[in-house]
C-alpha positions as CSV (number, residue, x, y, z in Angstrom):
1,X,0.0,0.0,0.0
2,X,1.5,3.5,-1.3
3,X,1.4,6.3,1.0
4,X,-1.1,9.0,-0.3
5,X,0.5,12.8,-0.8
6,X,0.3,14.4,2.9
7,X,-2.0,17.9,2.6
8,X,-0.6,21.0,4.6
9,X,-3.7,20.2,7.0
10,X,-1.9,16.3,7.3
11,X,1.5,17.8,8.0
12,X,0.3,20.3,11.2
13,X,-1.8,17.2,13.2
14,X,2.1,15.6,12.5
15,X,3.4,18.1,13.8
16,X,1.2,18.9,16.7
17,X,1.1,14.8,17.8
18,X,5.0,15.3,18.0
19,X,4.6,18.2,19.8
20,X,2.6,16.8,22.2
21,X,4.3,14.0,22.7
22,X,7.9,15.6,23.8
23,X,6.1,18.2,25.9
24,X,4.5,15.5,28.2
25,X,7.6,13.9,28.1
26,X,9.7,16.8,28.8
27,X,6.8,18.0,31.6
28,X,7.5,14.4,33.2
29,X,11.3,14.7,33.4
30,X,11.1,18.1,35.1
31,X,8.2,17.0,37.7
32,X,10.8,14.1,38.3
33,X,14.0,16.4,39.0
34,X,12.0,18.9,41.0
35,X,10.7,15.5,43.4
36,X,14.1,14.2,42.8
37,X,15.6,17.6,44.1
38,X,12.7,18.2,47.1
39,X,13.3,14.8,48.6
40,X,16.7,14.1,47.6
41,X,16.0,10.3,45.6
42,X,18.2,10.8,42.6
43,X,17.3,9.6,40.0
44,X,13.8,7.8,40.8
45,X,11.7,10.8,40.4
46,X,13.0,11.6,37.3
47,X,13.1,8.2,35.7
48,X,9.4,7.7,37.2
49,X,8.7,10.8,35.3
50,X,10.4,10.2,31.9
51,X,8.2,6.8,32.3
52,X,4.6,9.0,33.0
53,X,5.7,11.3,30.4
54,X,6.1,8.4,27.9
55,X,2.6,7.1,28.8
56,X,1.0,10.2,28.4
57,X,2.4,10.6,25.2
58,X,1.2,7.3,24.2
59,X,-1.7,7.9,25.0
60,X,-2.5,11.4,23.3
61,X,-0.8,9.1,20.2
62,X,-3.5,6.7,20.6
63,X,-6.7,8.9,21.0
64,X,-5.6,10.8,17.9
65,X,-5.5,7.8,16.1
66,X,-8.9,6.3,17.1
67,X,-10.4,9.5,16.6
68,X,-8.2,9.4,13.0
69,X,-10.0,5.7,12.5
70,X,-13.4,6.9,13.5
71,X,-13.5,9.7,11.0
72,X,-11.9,7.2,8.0
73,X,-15.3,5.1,9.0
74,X,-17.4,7.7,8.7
75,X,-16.4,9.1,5.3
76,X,-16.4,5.2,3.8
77,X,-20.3,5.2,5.5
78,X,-20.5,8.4,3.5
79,X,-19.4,7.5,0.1
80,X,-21.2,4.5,-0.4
């Protein structure tokens, strides 16, 4: 299966799912250093938070993608 052209429209929701993605992940990191720095467990907070981040992440990933799927549905419902 080819990849279709991507529109200006498809290269933002890229963009912004990246950019969504490395915020909670950077927000994650920094919640861990300032725990690991208020209560002095280097470097559990911080990996704890790198983990969170990468779940959140995840899941904004994954509910853009359902939402992606459930929109490709309704436009085949459409068409036929």
């Amino acid at each position: 299966m080819a990849l279709k052209d991507f529109s200006a429209q498809d290269h933002a929701a890229i963009t912004t799912l990246g950019s969504e993605f490395a915020t909670a992940e950077v927000v994650g990191c920094a919640l861990g250093f300032w725990l690991d720095q208020k209560w002095g467990t280097s470097p559990w907070g911080i990996i704890l938070g790198a983990v969170a981040g990468f779940a959140l992440g995840m899941y904004i990933i994954l509910r853009a993608v359902r939402e992606l799927d459930r929109q490709n549905k309704n436009d085949k419902q459409v068409q036929k």
